[in-house]
C-alpha positions in Angstrom: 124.9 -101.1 18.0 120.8 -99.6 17.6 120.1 -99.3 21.4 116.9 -101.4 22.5 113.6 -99.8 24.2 113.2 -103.6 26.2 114.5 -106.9 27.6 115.5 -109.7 25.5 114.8 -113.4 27.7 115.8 -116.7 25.9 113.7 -119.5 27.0 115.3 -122.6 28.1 113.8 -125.7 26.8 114.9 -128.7 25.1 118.1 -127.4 23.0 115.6 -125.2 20.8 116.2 -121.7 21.7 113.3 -118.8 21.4 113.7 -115.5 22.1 111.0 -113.2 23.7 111.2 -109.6 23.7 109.1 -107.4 26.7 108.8 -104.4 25.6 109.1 -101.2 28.2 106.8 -98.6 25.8 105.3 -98.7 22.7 107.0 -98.6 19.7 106.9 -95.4 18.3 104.4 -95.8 15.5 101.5 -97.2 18.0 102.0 -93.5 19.9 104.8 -94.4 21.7 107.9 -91.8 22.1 111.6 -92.4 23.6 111.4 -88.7 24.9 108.1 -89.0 27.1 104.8 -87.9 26.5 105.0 -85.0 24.0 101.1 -84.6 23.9 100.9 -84.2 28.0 99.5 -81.0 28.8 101.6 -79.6 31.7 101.8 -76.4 31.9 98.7 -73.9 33.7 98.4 -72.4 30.4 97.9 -75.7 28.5 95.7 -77.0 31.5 93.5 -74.1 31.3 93.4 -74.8 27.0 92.1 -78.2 27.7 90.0 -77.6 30.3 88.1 -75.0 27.8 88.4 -77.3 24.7 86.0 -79.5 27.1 83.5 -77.2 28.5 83.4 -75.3 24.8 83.1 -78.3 22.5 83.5 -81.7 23.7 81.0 -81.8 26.4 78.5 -79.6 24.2 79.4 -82.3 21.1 78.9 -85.0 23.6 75.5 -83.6 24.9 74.2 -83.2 21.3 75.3 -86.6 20.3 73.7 -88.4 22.9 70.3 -86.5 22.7 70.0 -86.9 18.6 70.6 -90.8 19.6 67.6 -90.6 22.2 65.2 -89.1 19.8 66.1 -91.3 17.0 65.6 -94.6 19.5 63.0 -93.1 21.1 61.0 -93.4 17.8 62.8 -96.6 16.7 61.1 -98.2 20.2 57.7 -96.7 19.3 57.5 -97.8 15.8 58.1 -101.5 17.1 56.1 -100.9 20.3 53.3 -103.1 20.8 49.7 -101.5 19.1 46.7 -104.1 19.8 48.5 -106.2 21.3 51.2 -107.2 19.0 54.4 -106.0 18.8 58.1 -106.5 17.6 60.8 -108.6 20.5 63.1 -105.8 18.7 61.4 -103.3 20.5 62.2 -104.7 23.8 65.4 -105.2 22.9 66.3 -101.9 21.2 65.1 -99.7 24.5 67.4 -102.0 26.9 70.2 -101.3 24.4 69.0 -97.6 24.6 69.2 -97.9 28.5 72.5 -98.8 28.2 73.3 -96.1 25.7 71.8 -93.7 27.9 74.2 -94.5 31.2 77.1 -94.8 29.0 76.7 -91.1 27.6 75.9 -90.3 31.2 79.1 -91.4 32.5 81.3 -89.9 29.6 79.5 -86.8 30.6 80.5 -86.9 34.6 84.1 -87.9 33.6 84.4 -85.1 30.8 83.4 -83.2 34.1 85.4 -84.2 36.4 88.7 -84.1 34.1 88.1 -80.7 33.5 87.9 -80.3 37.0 90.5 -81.6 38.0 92.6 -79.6 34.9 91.8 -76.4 36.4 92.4 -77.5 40.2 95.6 -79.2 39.3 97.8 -75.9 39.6 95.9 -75.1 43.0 96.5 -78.8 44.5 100.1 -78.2 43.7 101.1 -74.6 45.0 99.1 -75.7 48.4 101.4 -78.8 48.8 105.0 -77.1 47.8 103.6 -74.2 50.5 102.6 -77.1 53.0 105.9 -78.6 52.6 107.7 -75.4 52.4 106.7 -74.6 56.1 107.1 -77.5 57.3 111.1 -77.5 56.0 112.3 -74.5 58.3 110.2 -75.4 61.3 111.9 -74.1 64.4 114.5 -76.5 65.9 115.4 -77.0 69.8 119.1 -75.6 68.3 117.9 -72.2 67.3 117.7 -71.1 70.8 121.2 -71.7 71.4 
């Protein structure tokens, strides 16, 4: 019998009977996995990797990106800008879309930032706590006196 990954329910209802399946993970060909997350970076060695894969090329790709987009709009809005008066709508509506744009990059960039971050403080957060709770295990007791 192939062992199921979720819950089987059978609706009750008028003598027709449906099944529903709820499913506990993906399935493995959307990314799922029956062994955890095999992609997880987890060790301080794999943290540090990935935290230098996005200081060294994605926020730098990112950065690029997102100025070649605001020179290219930049002219887009100029070109439609209104000369003597008369203009395109487009250009109005271009530069708000550009605004957008513009915060969107912005806030890729401050959470590229503060993923690395928190990649490279990860191993630090974690030997503080295990020595927090370490000392707290063996604190003196009334019975040691005795």
């Amino acid at each position: 019998m192939k062992e199921s990954t979720g819950e089987q329910h059978i609706a009750e209802g008028s003598g027709a009977h449906s099944v529903e399946m709820r499913l506990n993970q993906l399935p493995g060909d959307l990314g799922g996995s029956s062994g955890g997350q095999k992609d997880l970076a987890s060790s301080p060695a794999e943290k540090r990797t990935a935290a230098k894969a996005i200081e060294d090329h994605i926020e730098p790709d990112a950065k690029k990106s997102g100025k070649w987009a605001d020179a290219d709009t930049g002219a887009v809005v100029k070109e439609l800008a209104a000369k003597d008066g008369h203009g395109w709508l487009t250009s109005g509506a271009v530069k708000k879309a550009h605004k957008t744009w513009s915060e969107q990059v912005q806030n890729l960039m401050n959470r590229l930032s503060s993923e690395k971050t928190a990649l490279r403080s990860s191993g630090t957060v974690l030997r503080g706590t295990d020595l927090e709770v370490g000392s707290g295990v063996r604190a003196s007791s009334a019975l040691d006196t005795l």
